[in-house]
C-alpha positions in Angstrom: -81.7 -65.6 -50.1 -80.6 -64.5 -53.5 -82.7 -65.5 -56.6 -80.9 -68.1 -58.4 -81.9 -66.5 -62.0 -79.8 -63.6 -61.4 -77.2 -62.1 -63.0 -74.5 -63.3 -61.0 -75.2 -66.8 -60.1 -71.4 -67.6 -58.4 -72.2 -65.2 -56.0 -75.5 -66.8 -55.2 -73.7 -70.1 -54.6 -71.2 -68.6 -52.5 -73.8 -66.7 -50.3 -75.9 -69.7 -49.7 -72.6 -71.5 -48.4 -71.6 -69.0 -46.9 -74.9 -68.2 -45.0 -75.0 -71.9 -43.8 -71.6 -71.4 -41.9 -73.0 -68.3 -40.6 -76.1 -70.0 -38.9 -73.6 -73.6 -38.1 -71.6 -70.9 -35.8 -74.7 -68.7 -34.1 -77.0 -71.9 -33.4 -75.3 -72.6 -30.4 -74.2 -69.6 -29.0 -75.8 -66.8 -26.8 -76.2 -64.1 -29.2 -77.2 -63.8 -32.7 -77.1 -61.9 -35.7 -80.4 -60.6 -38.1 -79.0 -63.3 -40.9 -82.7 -63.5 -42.8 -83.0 -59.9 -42.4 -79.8 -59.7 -44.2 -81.1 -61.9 -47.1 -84.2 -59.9 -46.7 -82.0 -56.6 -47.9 -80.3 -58.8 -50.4 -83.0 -59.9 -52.2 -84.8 -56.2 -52.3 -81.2 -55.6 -54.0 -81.3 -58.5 -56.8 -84.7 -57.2 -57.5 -84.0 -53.9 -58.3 -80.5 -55.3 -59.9 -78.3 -53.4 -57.6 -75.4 -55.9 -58.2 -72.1 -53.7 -56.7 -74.3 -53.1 -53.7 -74.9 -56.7 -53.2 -70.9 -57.0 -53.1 -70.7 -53.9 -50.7 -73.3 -55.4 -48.5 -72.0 -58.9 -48.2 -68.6 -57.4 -47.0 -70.0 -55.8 -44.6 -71.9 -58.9 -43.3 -68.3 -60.9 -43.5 -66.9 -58.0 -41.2 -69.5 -58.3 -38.4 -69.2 -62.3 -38.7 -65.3 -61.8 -38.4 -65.8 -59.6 -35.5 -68.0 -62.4 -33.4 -65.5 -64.8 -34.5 -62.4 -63.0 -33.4 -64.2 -62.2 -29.8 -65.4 -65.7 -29.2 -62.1 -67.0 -30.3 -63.2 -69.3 -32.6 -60.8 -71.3 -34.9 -62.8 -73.7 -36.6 -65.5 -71.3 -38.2 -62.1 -68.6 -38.7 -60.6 -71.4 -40.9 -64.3 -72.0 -42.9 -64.2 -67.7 -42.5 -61.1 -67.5 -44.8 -61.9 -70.1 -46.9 -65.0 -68.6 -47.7 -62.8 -65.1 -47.8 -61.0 -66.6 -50.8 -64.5 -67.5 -52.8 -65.8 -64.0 -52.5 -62.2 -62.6 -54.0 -62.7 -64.8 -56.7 -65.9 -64.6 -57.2 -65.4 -60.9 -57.1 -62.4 -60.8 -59.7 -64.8 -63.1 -62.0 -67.8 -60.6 -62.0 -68.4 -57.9 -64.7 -69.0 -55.4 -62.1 -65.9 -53.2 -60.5 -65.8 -54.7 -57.0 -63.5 -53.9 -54.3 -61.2 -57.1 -52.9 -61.6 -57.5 -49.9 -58.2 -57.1 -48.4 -56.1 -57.5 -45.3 -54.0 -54.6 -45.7 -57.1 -51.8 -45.9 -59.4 -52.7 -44.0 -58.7 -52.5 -39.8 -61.6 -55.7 -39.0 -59.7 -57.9 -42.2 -56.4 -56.5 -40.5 -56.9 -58.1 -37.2 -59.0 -61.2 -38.6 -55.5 -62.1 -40.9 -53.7 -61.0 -37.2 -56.0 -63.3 -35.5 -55.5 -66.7 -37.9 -52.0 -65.8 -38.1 -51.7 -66.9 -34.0 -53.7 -69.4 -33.9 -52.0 -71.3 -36.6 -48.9 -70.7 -35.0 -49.5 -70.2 -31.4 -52.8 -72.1 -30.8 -56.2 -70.8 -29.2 -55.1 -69.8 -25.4 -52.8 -67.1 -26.6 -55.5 -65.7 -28.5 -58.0 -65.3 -25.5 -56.3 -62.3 -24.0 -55.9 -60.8 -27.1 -59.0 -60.3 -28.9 -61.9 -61.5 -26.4 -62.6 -57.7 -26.3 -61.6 -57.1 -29.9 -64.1 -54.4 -29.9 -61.5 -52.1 -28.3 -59.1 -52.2 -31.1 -62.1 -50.7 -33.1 -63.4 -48.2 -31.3 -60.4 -46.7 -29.7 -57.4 -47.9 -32.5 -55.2 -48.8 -29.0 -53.4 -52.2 -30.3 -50.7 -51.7 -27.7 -51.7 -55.6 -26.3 -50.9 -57.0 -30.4 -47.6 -54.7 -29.8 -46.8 -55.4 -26.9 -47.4 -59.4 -27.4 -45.4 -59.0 -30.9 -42.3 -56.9 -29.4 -42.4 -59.9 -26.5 -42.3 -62.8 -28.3 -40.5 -61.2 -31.7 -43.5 -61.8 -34.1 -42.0 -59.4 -36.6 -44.7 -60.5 -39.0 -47.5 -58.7 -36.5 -45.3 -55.5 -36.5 -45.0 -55.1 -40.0 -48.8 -55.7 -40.7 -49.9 -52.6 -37.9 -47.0 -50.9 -38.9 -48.0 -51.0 -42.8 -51.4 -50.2 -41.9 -51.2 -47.0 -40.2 -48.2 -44.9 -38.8 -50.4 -44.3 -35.4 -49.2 -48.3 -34.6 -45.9 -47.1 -35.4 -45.8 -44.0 -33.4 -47.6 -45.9 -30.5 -45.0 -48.6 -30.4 -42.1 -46.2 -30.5 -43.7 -44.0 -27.7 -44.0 -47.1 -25.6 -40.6 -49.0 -26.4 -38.4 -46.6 -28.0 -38.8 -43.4 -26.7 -37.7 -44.4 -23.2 -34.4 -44.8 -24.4 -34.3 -41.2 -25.5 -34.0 -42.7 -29.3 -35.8 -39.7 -31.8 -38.4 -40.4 -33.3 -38.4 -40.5 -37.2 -41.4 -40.3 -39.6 -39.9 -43.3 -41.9 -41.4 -45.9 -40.6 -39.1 -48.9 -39.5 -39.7 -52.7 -40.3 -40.6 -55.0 -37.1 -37.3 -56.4 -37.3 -35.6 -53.3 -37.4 -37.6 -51.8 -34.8 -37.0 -54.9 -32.6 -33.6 -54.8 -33.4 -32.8 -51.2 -32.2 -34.9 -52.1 -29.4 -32.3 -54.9 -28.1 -29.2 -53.0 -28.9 -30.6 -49.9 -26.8 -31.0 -51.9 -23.8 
């Protein structure tokens, strides 16, 4: 735990909250995560007053407890998740140090975690199962032909956009997959979902 007496004291209250819904999740489940050891690092950081660190870390603590989330398919702790999300940004925007956002668009685990609440606010938890119990995959090997494929199927143009946007390897996978077969050539501009869906229907 952070000292209360330091120089940031919002983002002591936010990490106490948000270490809470950290241990709420874990306590039942098979695995855990190192969440005093995490503290432990945090505090070794106030001490030696290592603030922007203390904002790098803590990101990369909300990543791994996105991950676990995402994989145990989890919409109750991804809703607490983004709320707490929003406190760090502001939090972050409200500190004297230059902190990086964390954002959807940048990074690939905040990618598929906006991906993730995106379904299950509109689709509901058994869609998501298939789809990111081995979210893992998406990281290591950047293959997010299931999100294309369940996108292109069910014209979720929103999904499209959001891989497309993030890197041109979504894009060229999705026209390899969809497009190419209809002997359409391949251009480096990348297209928007509804475009791309579009020319898919027409070329069938």
């Amino acid at each position: 735990m952070l000292l209360m007496n330091n120089i940031d004291s919002e983002l002591e209250v936010f990490y106490i909250n948000f270490k809470q819904s950290m241990i709420n999740f874990y306590q039942n489940k098979s695995f855990s995560r190192p969440i005093n050891q995490w503290s432990e690092r945090l505090n070794v950081l106030q001490k030696n007053k290592d603030y922007e660190n203390i904002y790098k870390l803590i990101i990369k603590i909300i990543s791994l407890y996105a991950i676990d989330l995402m994989r145990m398919c989890d919409g109750y702790h991804a809703n607490i998740l983004e709320s707490n999300i929003n406190r760090f940004n502001k939090v972050s925007k409200n500190s004297k140090f230059t902190i990086d956002l964390i954002s959807y668009k940048k990074n690939v685990v905040f990618l598929l975690f906006d991906i993730f609440r995106y379904i299950i606010k509109n689709e509901g938890i058994d869609i998501l199962k298939p789809l990111f119990i081995q979210v893992e995959l998406y990281l290591l090997y950047e293959d997010y032909t299931p999100l294309i494929e369940y996108a292109i199927n069910n014209n979720k143009l929103n999904i499209l956009d959001k891989l497309f946007k993030f890197s041109n390897k979504n894009y060229k996978l999705a026209f390899d997959l969809y497009l190419k077969p209809l002997n359409i050539i391949y251009k480096k501009e990348i297209m928007s979902g509804k475009k791309f869906i579009e020319l898919l229907k027409n070329k069938k």
